[in-house]
C-alpha positions in Angstrom: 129.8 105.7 75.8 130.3 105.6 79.5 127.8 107.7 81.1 128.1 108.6 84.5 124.9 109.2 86.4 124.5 111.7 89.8 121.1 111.0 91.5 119.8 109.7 94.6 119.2 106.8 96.5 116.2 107.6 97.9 112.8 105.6 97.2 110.8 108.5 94.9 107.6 108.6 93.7 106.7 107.9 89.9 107.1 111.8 88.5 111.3 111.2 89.5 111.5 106.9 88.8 109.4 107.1 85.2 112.1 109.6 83.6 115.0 108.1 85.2 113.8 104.0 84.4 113.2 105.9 80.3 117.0 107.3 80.5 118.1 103.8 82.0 116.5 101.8 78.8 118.2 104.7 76.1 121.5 103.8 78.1 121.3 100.2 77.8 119.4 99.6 74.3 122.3 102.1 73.1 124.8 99.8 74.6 126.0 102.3 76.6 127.5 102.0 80.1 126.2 103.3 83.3 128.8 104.7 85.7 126.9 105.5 89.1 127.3 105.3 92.5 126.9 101.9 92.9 124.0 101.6 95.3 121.7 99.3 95.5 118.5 101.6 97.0 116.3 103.9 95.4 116.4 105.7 92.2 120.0 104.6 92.1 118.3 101.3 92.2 115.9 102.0 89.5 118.8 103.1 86.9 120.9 100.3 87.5 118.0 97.7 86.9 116.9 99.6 83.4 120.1 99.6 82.0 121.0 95.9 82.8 117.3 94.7 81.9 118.1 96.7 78.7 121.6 95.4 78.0 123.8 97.8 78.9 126.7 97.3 81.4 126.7 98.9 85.2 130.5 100.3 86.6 129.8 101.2 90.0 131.7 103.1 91.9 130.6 103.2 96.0 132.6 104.7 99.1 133.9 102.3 101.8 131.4 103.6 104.6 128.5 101.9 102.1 130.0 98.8 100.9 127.4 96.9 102.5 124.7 98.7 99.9 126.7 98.3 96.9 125.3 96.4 93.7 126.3 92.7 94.1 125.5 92.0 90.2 126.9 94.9 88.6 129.7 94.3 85.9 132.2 96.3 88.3 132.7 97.9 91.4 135.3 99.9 92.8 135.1 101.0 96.4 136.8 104.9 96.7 138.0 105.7 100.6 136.2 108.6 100.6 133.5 110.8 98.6 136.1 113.1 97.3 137.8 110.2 95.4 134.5 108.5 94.5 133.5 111.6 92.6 137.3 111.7 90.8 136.7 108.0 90.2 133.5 108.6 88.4 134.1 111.4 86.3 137.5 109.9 84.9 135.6 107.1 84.1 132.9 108.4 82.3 132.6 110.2 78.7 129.3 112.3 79.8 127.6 112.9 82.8 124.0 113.6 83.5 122.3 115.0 86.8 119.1 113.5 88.3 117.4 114.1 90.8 118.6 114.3 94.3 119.5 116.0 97.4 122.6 117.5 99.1 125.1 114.5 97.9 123.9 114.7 94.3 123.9 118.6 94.3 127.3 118.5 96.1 128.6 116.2 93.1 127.1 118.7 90.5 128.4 122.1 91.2 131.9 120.0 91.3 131.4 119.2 88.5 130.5 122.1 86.4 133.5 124.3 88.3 136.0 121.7 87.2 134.4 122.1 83.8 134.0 126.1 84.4 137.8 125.7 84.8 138.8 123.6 81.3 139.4 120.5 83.9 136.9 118.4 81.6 135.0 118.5 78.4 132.4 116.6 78.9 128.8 116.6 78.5 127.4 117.5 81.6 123.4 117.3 81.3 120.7 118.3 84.1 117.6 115.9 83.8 115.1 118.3 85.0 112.0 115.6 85.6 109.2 116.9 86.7 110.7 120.2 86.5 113.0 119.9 89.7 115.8 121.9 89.1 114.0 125.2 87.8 115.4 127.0 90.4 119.2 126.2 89.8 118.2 127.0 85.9 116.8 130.4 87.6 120.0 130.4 89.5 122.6 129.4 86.8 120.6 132.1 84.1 121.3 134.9 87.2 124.9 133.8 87.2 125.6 134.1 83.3 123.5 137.4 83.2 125.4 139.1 86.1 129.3 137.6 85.0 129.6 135.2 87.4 130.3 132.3 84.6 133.4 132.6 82.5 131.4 130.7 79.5 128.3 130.6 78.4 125.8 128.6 80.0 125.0 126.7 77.3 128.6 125.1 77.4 128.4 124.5 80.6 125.3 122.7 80.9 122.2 121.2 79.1 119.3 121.1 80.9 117.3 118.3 79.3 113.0 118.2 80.2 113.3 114.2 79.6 115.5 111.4 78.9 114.6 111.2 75.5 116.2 114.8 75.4 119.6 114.4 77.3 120.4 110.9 75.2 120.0 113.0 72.0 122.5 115.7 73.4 125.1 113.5 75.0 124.9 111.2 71.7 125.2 114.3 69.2 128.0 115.7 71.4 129.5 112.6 70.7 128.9 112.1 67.6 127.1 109.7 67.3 124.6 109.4 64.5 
């Protein structure tokens, strides 16, 4: 399974690196493959060094202004033009996607992703990896927004939030059926 990965690529502390280094080692011991951003910093960093460490394969996918902080090692890179077509790139790349933590970029690339799902542009699994309980308030949020009919669906198929990365592996793998 590819899995693409939203997060951020900013040094964090160990309540954000610990769940995102456990999800890495699922990705690669699963021999999965990790679709990301491509960045060699921070948590982005972290991923991309547990799944390869752990045998899995890294498709990056980085923008032209930050070619200089792109992975030199991964198994592929693409380099978009802009943001807009790196976020295309890395959903039609991926079979799953899965939200960690981040700021404005990552939360820019999550609500674009769950309208174009909102809107029957994709299927795909699209997790939130709440570590350390960090998006609580968009859960808050997203609950207010199915309880007042602001969401076409049901949040439940438009989202799984998952406390740990034990949790979003077993959703993304049941929703793809694999045993």
């Amino acid at each position: 399974m590819n899995i693409c990965v939203f997060l951020s690529a900013a040094d964090l502390d160990e309540r954000y690196t610990r769940p995102a280094r456990e999800f890495a080692e699922l990705i690669g011991k699963g021999g999965h493959t990790l679709v990301w951003g491509g960045s060699e910093s921070g948590l982005m960093k972290v991923v991309a060094d547990g799944v390869q460490e752990s045998g899995g394969r890294l498709v990056g996918v980085s923008v032209e202004f930050l070619r200089s902080k792109a992975r030199a090692n991964a198994d592929e890179m693409v380099i978009a033009k802009d943001l807009a077509e790196r976020k295309a790139l890395l959903l039609a790349r991926s079979d799953a996607v899965v939200i960690m933590v981040g700021g404005t970029g990552t939360l820019d690339e999550a609500t674009e992703i769950l309208e174009l799902k909102k809107h029957g542009h994709h299927t795909k699994p699209v997790v939130l990896l709440n570590a350390a309980g960090f998006y609580d308030g968009l859960k808050q949020q997203f609950q207010r927004m199915e309880d007042e009919g602001f969401l076409p669906l049901p949040l439940t198929d438009l989202v799984f939030f998952a406390e740990d990365g034990a949790g979003a592996m077993a959703y993304l793998e049941e929703s793809a059926g694999i045993q």
